[in-house]
RODO-2510 file (C-alpha; in nm, 4 decimals, decimal comma):
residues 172
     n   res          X          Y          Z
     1     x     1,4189     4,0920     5,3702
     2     x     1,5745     4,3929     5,5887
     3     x     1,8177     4,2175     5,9057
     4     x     1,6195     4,2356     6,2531
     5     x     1,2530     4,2072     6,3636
     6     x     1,1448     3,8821     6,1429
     7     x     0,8426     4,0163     5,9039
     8     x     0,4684     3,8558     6,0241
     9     x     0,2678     3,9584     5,7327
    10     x     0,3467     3,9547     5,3633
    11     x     0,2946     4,2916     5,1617
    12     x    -0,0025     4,2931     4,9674
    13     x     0,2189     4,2021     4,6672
    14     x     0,3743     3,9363     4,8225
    15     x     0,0909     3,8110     4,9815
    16     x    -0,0725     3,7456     4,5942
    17     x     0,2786     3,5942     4,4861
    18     x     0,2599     3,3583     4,7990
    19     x    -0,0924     3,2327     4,7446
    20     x    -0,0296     3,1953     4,3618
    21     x     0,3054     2,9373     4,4879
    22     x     0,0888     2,7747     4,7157
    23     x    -0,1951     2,7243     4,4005
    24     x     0,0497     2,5624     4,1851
    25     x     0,1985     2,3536     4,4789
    26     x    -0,1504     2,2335     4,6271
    27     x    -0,2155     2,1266     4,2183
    28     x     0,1180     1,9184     4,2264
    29     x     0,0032     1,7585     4,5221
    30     x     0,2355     1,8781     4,7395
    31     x     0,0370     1,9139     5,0461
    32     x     0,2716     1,9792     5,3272
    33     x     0,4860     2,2828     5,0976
    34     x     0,1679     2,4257     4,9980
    35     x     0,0154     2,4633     5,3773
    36     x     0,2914     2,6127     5,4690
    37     x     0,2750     2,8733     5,2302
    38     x    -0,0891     2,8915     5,2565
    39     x    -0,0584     2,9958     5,5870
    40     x     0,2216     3,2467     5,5575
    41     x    -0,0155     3,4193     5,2531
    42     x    -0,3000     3,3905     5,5142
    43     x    -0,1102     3,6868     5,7394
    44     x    -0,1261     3,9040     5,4619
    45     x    -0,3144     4,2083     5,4547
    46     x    -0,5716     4,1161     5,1410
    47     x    -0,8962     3,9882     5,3208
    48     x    -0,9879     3,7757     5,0474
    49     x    -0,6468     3,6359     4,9797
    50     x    -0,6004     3,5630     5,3815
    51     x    -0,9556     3,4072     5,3619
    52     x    -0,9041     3,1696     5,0450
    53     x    -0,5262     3,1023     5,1779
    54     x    -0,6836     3,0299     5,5412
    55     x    -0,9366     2,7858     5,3577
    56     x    -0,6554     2,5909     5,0933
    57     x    -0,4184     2,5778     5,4564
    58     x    -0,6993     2,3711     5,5897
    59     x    -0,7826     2,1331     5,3358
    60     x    -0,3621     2,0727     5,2820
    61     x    -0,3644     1,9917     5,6626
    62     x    -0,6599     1,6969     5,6258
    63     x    -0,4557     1,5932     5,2724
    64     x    -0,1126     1,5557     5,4258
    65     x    -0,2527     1,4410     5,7373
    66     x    -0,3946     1,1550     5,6021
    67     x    -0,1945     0,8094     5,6898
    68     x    -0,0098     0,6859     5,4358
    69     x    -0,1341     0,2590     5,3976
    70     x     0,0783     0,0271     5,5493
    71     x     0,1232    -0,1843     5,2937
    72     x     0,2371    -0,5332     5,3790
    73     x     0,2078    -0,7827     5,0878
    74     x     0,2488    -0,8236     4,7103
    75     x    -0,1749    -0,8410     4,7156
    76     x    -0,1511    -0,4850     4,9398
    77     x     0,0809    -0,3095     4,7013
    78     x    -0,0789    -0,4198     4,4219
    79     x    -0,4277    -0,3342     4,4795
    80     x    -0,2948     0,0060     4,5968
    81     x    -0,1043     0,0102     4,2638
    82     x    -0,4526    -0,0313     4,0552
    83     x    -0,6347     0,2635     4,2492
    84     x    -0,3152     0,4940     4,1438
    85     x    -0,3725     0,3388     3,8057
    86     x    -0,7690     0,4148     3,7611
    87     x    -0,6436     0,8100     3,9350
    88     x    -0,3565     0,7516     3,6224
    89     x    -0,1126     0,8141     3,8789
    90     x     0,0916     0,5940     3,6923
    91     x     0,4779     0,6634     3,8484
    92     x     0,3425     0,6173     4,2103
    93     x     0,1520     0,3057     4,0613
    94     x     0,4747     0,1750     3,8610
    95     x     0,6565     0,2253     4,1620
    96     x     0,4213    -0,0098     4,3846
    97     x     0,4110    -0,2538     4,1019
    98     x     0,7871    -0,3227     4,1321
    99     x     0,7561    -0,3597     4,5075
   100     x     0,4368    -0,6350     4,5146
   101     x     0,6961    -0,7969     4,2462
   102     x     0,9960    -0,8137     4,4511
   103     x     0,7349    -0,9938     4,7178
   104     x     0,5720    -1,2370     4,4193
   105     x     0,8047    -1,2383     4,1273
   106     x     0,5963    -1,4838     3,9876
   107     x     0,2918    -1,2545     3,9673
   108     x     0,1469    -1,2552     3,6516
   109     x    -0,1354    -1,0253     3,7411
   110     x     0,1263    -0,7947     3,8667
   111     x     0,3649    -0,8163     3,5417
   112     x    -0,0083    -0,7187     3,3495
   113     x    -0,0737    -0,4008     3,5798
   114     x     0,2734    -0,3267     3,5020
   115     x     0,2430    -0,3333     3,1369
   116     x    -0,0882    -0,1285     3,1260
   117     x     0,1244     0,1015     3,3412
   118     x     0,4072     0,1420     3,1176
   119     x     0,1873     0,1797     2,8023
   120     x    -0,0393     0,4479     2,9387
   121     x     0,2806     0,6333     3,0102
   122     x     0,4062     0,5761     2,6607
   123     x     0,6433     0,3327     2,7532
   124     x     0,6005     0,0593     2,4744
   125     x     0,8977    -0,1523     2,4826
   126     x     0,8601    -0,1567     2,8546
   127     x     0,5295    -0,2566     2,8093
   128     x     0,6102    -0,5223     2,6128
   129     x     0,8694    -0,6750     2,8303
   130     x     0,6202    -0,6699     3,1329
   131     x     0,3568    -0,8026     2,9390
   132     x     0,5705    -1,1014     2,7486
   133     x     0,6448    -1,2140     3,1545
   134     x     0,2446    -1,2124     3,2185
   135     x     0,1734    -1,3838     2,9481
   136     x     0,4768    -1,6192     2,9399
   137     x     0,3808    -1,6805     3,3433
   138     x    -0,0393    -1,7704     3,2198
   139     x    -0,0746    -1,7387     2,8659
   140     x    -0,4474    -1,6267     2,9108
   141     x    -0,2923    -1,2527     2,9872
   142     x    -0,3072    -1,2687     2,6136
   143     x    -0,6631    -1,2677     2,5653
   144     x    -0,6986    -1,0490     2,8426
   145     x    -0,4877    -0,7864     2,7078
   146     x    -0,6847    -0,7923     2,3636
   147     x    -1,0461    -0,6983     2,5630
   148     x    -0,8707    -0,5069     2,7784
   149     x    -1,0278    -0,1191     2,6818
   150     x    -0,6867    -0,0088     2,8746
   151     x    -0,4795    -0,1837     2,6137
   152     x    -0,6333    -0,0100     2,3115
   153     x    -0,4537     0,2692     2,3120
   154     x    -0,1499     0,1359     2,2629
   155     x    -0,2303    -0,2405     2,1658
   156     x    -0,1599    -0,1483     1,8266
   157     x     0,2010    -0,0103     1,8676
   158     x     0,4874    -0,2386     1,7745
   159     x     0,5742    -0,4445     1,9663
   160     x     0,3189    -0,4757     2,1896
   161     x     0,0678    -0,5652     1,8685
   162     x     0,3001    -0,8450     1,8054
   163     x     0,2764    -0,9871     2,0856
   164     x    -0,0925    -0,9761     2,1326
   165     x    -0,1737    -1,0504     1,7323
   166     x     0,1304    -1,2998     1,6268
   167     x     0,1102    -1,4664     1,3373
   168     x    -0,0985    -1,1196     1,2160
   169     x     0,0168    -0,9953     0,8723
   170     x     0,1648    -0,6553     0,9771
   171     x     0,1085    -0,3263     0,7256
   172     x     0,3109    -0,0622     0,7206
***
């Protein structure tokens, strides 16, 4: 950028390079980053790119305007946790799974979430170890976890299947 009187309007070029930032921002979920390049593509002199840009600025604004839940309890985190799970948002879920556990460390329905959190993210010893606690805290986690559809994709992975099957012959 030359020294002196700041630029208002992106080239044309620019403009597309910009908008295409913003795209792949506004997909991460970055909200607030996008808008604000958005709105810097939306002074550009492609119609249609200032229009589209003008539009995505706006619906960043009501995304990263939106208040963030105060969440209180162990119950409050944890319910929040589930939603990020069924969106399979899983590190923001993981993330309010530890915090509803350092309010209720005896939470067995927490140390379950957890697990289904850890195993959807491919995290099978992790898994384990948070499921072991649930079902060491109420061993009807056990039984749960075997119905569980969320389980079965990794339910049969060692050594998570040991845990819910023991006593099952295991084949290689």
């Amino acid at each position: 950028m030359k020294k002196g009187k700041p630029q208002t309007a992106p080239p044309q070029e620019d403009q597309v390079e910009v908008f295409d930032k913003a795209v792949g921002l506004f997909h991460a979920g970055d909200f607030v980053q996008a808008g604000i390049l958005f709105e810097k593509a939306a002074s550009g002199p492609a119609l249609g790119v200032s229009h589209a840009a003008r539009v995505h600025a706006s619906i960043c604004a009501q995304r990263s305007n939106r208040a963030a839940p105060e969440l209180a309890s162990a119950d409050d985190h944890y319910n929040f946790a589930i939603a990020l799970i069924n969106r399979r948002e899983l590190p923001a879920a993981e993330e309010h799974l530890v915090e509803a556990l350092k309010l209720a460390p005896r939470g067995d329905h927490i140390y379950y979430a957890l697990a289904l959190t850890r195993g959807l993210r491919g995290e099978i010893q992790q898994a384990w170890e948070s499921l072991s606690r649930a079902i060491e805290i109420d061993p009807r986690n056990r039984a749960q976890a075997r119905s569980d559809p969320d389980f079965a994709e990794f339910a049969h992975r060692q050594p998570v299947a040991a845990l819910l099957f023991p006593g099952k012959e295991q084949r290689p």
